[in-house]
C-alpha positions as CSV (number, residue, x, y, z in Angstrom):
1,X,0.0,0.0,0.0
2,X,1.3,3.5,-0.8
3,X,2.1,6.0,1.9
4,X,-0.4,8.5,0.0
5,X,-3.2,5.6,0.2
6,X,-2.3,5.1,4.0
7,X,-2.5,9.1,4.7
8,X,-5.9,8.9,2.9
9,X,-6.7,6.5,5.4
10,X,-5.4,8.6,8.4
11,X,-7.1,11.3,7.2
12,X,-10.9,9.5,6.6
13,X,-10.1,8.2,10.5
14,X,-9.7,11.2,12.2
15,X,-12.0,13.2,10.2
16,X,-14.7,10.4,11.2
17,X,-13.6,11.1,14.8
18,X,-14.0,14.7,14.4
19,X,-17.5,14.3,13.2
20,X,-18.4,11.6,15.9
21,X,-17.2,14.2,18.4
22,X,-19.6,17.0,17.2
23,X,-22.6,14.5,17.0
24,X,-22.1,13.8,20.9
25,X,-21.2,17.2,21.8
26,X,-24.7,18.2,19.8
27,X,-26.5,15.5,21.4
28,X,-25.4,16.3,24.6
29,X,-26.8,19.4,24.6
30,X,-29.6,18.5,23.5
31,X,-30.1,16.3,26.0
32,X,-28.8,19.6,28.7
33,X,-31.1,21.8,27.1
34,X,-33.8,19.8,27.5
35,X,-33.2,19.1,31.2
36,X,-33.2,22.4,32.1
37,X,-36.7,23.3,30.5
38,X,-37.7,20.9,32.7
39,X,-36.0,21.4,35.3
40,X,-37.1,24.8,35.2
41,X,-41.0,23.4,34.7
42,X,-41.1,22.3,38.1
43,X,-38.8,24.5,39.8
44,X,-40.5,28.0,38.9
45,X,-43.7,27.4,40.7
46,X,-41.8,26.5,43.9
47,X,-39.2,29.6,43.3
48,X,-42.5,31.7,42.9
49,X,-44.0,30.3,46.1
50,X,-41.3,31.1,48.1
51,X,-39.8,34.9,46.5
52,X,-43.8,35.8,46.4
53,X,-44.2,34.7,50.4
54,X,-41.3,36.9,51.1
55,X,-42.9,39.9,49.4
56,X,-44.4,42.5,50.8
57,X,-48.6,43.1,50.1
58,X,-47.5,46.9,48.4
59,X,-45.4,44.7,45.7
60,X,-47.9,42.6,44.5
61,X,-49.5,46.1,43.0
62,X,-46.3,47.6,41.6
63,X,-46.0,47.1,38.0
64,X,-42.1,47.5,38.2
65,X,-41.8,44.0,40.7
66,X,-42.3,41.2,39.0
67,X,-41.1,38.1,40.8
68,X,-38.1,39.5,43.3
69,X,-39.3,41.7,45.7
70,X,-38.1,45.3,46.9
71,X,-37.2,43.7,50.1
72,X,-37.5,40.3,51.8
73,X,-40.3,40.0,54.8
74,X,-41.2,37.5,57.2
75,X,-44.7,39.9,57.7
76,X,-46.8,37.3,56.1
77,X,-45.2,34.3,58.0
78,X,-46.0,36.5,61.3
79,X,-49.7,37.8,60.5
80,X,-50.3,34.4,59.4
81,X,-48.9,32.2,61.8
82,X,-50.1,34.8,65.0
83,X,-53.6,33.6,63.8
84,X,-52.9,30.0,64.2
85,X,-51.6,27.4,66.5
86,X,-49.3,25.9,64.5
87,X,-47.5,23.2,66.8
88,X,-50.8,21.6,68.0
89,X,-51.9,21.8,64.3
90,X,-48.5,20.4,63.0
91,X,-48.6,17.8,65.9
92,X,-52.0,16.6,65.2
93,X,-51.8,16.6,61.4
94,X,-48.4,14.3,61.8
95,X,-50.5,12.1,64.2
96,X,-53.2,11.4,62.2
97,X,-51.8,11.2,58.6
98,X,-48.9,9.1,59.8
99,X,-51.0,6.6,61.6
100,X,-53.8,7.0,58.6
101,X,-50.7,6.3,56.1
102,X,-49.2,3.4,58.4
103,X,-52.6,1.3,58.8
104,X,-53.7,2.0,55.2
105,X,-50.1,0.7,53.8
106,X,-50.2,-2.7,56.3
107,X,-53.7,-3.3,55.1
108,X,-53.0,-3.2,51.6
109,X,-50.0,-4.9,51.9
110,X,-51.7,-7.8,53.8
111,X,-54.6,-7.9,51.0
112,X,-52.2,-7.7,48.3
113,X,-50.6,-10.5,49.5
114,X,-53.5,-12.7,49.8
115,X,-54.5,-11.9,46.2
116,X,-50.9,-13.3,45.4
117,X,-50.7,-16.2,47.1
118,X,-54.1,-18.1,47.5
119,X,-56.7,-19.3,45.5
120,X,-60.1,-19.2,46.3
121,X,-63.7,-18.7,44.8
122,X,-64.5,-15.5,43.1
123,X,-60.8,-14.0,43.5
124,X,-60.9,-12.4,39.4
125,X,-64.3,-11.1,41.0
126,X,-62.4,-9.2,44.0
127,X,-59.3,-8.5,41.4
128,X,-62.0,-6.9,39.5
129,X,-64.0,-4.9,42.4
130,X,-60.6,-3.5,43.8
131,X,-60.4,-2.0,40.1
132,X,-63.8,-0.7,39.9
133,X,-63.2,0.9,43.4
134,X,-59.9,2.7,41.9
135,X,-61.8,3.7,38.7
136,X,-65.1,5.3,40.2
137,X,-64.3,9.1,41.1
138,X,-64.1,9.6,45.1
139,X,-66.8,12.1,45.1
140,X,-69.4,9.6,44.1
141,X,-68.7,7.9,47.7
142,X,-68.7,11.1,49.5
143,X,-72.3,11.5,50.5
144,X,-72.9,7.5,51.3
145,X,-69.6,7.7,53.2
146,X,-70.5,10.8,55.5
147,X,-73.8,9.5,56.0
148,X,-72.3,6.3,57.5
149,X,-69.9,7.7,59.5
150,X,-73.0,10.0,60.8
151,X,-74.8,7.2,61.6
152,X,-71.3,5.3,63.4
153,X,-70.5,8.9,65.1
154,X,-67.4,8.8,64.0
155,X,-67.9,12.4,61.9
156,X,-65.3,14.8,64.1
157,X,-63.1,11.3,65.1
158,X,-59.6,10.4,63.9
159,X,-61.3,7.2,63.8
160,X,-63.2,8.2,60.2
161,X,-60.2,7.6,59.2
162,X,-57.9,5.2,60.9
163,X,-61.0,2.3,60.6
164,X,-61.4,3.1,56.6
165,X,-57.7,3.0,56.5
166,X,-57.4,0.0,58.6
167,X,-59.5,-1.7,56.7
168,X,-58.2,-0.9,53.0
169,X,-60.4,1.6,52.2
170,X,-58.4,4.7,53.2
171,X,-57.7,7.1,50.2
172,X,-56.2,5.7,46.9
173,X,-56.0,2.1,48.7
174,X,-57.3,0.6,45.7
175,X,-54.2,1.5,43.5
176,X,-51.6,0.3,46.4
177,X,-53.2,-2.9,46.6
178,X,-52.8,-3.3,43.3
179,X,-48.9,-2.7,43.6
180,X,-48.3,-4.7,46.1
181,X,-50.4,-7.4,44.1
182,X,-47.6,-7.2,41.6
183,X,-44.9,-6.9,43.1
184,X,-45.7,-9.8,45.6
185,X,-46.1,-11.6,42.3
186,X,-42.5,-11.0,41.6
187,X,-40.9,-12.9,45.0
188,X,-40.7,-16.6,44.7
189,X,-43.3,-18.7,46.0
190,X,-40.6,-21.3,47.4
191,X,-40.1,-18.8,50.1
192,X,-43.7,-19.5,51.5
193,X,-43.4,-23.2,50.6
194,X,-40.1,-23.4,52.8
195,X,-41.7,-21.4,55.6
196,X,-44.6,-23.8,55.3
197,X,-42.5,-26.6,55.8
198,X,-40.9,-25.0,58.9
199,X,-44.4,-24.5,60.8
200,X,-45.2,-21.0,59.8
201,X,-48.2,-19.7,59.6
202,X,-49.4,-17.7,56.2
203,X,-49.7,-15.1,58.8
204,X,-46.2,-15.5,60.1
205,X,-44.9,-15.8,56.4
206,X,-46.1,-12.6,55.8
207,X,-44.6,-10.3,58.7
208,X,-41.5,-12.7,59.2
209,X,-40.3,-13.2,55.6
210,X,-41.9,-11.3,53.3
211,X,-42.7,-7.8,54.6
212,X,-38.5,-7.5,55.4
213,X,-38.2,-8.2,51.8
214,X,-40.8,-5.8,50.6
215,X,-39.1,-2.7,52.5
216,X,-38.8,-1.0,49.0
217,X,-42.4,-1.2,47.9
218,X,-43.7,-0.5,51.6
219,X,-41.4,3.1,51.3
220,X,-43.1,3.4,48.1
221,X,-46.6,3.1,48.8
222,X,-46.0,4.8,52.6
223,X,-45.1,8.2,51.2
224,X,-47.6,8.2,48.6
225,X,-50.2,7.3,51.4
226,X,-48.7,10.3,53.0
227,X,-48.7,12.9,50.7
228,X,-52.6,12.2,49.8
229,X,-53.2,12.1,53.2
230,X,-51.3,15.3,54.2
231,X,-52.9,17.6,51.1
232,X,-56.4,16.1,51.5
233,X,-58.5,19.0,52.5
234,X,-61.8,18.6,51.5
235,X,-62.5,15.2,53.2
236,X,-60.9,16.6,56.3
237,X,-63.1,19.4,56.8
238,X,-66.3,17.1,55.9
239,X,-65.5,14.6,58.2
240,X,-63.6,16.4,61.2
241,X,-66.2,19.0,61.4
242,X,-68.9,19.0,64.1
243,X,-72.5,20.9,63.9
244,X,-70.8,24.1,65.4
245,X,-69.1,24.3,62.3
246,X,-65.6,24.5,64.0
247,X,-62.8,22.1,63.3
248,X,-60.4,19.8,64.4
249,X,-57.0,21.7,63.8
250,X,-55.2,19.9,61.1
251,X,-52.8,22.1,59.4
252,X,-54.0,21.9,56.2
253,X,-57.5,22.8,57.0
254,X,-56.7,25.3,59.5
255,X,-54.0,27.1,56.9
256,X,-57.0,27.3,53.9
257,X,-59.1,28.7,56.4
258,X,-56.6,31.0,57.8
259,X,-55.5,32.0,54.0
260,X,-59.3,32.8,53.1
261,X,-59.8,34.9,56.6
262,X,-56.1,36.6,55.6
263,X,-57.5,37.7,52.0
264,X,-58.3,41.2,52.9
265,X,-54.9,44.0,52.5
266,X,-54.8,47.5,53.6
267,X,-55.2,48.0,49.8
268,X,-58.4,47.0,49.0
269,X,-60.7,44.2,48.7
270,X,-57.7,42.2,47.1
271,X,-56.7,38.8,47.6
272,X,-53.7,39.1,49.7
273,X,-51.5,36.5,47.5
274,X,-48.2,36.9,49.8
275,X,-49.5,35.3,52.7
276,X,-51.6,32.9,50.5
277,X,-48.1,31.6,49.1
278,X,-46.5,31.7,52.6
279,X,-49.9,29.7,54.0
280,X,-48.9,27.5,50.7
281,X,-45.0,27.3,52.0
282,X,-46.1,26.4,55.7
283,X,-48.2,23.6,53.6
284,X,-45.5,21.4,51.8
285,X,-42.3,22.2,54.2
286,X,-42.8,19.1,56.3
287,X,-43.4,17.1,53.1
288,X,-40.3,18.7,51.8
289,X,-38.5,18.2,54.8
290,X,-39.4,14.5,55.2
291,X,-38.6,13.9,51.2
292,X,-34.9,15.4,52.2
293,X,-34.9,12.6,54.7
294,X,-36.0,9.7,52.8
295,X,-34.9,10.6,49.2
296,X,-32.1,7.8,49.1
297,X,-35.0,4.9,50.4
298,X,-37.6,6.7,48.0
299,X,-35.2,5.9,44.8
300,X,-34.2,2.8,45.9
301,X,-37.7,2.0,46.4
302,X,-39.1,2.7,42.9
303,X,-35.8,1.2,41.1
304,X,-36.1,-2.0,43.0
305,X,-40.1,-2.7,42.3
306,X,-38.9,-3.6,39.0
307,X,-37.1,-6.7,40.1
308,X,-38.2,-9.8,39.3
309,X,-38.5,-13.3,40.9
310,X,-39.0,-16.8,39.7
């Protein structure tokens, strides 16, 4: 081969190289670019949130302040939370959508698992009714719900919704049952066969052997529980109210209330939109502050539901 032919060569290489080089780089940005319209998608609203709780009430009628304000404030934190016992309402919203998200998540973990594992009359039947349940709108229940917990006297009770929850009926149960369905489908049945054969109980089976295995899905379906519980304020004023029409003080409930009451400015009959977005702020900080905490066992727990068994 002539040394012309072999620069040729050299020359078709690197110029191949070059242009591999500028595909990747272009792709690359690409894929950049369109992180950061995303990105930017979901991080604006909260930015907004925050900058616009910080403002003061005489910015949000100046044409020249757009989203920064002219100076930071904590006014609207203080005028809002002076209006509102926020500890008690923190303490008792914790209480009851923690327990509410515990007993809802062991319930449809224990019925999931039944659907898995046994075999009995009607079970497509019950498959189907727990997808009817999650496809029928939650407002068509409202009305025959409230009027059975009127008739149980359970309206104003944690209990209307620790016994629902307990039960696998608390809010979107439907759906986690469902997932753990599946994913219990995924763990090998010569687990329960071996524990069998050792003297265990299905029972036994399910809190000694399986649950530790299913700590992924059981994060998963715990903080979803959570977070409906937590922003659920509709239900929570229906039920928790009494015929005084005053309320049990979750925070939710107590900080719409409170935002409504705080919608009247020395301006004018204005809504008063910085201390709606700091009520909004004081809303989703503890379910920020818990995601900080379990972001690593929320990851984990959505990458490992997609391992399979036998």
């Amino acid at each position: 081969m002539r040394s012309s032919d072999n620069i040729k060569i050299k020359t078709d290489f690197m110029h191949e190289i070059k242009k591999n080089k500028w595909r990747k780089s272009l792709s690359m940005i690409g894929i950049y670019g369109m992180l950061i319209v995303f990105g930017f998608v979901f991080i604006y609203p909260l930015v907004y949130m925050i900058l616009t709780s910080l403002m003061p009430s005489e910015d949000v009628f100046n044409p020249l302040i757009n989203i920064v304000p002219s100076r930071m404030t904590t006014t609207n934190y203080a005028e809002l939370l002076a209006r509102m016992e926020l500890l008690s309402s923190l303490g008792y919203s914790l209480f009851l959508t923690g327990i509410s998200s515990l007993l809802s998540t062991l319930a449809c973990g224990l019925m999931g698992y039944g659907l898995s594992r046994f075999e009995f009359k009607m079970k497509k039947f019950f498959l189907a009714l727990v997808l009817i349940v999650f496809i029928i709108p939650t407002q068509v229940l409202v009305i025959p719900t409230f009027l059975t917990f009127a008739e149980l006297n359970l309206l104003g009770s944690p209990l209307a919704f620790f016994i629902p929850a307990g039960l696998g009926q608390g809010f979107q149960s439907s759906i986690f049952i469902l997932i753990f369905y599946s994913f219990f489908n995924t763990i090998p049945t010569a687990l329960d066969e071996a524990a069998s054969i050792d003297g265990c109980s299905p029972l036994k089976t399910f809190l000694k052997i399986i649950l530790p295995l299913s700590v992924p899905i059981l994060v998963l379906v715990f903080i979803f529980s959570l977070v409906w519980y937590w922003n659920e304020t509709y239900l929570m004023t229906l039920y928790l109210g009494d015929a005084s029409g005053t309320f049990i003080n979750q925070v939710s409930v107590a900080v719409s209330r409170l935002s409504v009451d705080a919608n009247q400015n020395p301006m004018g009959q204005q809504i008063n939109l910085p201390v709606m977005m700091a009520a909004a702020c004081l809303i989703i900080a503890p379910l920020l502050i818990g995601y900080l905490f379990l972001q690593k066992q929320f990851v984990e727990s959505v990458d490992k539901t997609g391992l399979t068994g036998e």
